[in-house]
N, C-alpha and C positions, 0 to 999 in steps of 0.2 A: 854267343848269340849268332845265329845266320839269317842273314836276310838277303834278296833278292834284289838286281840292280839289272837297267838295262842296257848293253852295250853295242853301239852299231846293229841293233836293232835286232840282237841278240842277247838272251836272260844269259845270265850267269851268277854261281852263287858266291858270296864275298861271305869269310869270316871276321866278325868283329869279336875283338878280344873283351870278353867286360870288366870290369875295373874289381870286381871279386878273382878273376882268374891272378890277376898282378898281386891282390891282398894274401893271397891263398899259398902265392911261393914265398912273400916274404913271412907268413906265418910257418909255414914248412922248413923255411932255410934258420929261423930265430929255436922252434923247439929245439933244430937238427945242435945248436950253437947250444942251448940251455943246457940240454943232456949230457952233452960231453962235460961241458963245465960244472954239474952237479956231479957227473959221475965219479971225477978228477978231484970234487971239491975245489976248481981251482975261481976262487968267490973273492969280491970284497964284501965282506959284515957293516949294515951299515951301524951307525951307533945307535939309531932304534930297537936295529932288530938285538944289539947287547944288551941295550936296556930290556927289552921285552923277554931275555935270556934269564935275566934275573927277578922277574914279575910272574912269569906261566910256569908249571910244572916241570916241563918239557925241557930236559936237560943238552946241551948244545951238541953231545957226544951221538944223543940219538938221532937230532938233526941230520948230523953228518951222514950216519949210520942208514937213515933213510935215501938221502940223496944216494948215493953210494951205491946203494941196493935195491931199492924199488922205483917200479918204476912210472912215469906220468902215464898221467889217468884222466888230465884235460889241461886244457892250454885255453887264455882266453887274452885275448889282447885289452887292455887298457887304453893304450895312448901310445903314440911313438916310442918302441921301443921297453915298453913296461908292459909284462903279464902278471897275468893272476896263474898260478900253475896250482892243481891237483895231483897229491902222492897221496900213494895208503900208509897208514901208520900201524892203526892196530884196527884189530878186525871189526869194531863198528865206527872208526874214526880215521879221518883223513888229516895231513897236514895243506895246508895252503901257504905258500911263499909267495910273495908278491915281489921280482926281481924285474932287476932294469937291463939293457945290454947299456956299458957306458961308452965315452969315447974311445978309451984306450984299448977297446976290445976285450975286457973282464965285464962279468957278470956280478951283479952288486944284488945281495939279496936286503930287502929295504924292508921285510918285517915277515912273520910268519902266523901263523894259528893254526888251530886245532879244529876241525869241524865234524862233525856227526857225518858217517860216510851217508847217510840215509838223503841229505839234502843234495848230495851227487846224483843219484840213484833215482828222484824224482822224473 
């Protein structure tokens, strides 16, 4: 945002930073941290998402296989520290992980699914 201030009886222009510019590095510097950590797999599983391992189709190998290899297709912050992330899976379905960054600097995926790529695409 620029606005206009007057000094000694002289304009000059002041940048004020807005509080998206601050939001927008820590979402850029959290995907930059995601990707590496999907890419590596290097994850904590939470026990939801084991459990939800053995409830969906979606066998944990291709999970990984995902992470691994494709690549995000949207980022959406939750809350401090927790997104909603977008991978493609198969050609009309997306997966969705919902991961936390935690204390100790691991990425913890807290549960996933399966979505119609079509509701991305809206």
């Amino acid at each position: 945002m620029v606005g206009k201030r007057k000094n000694s009886g002289k304009s000059c222009i002041i940048v004020i930073k807005s509080q998206y510019d601050v939001q927008f590095m820590k979402l850029k510097e959290a995907l930059e941290f995601i990707e590496t950590s999907l890419r590596k797999y290097n994850v904590i599983e939470s026990h939801h998402f084991n459990e939800k391992l053995a409830d969906r189709e979606i066998q944990e190998e291709k999970i990984v296989y995902v992470c691994q290899n494709n690549e995000i297709l949207g980022i959406v912050e939750q809350n401090e520290n927790k997104y909603k992330v977008t991978m493609h899976y198969e050609e009309h379905k997306d997966i969705i992980l919902i991961v936390k960054i935690v204390d100790n600097g691991k990425l913890k995926i807290i549960t996933y699914f399966p979505e119609y790529a079509e509701r991305r695409k809206r």
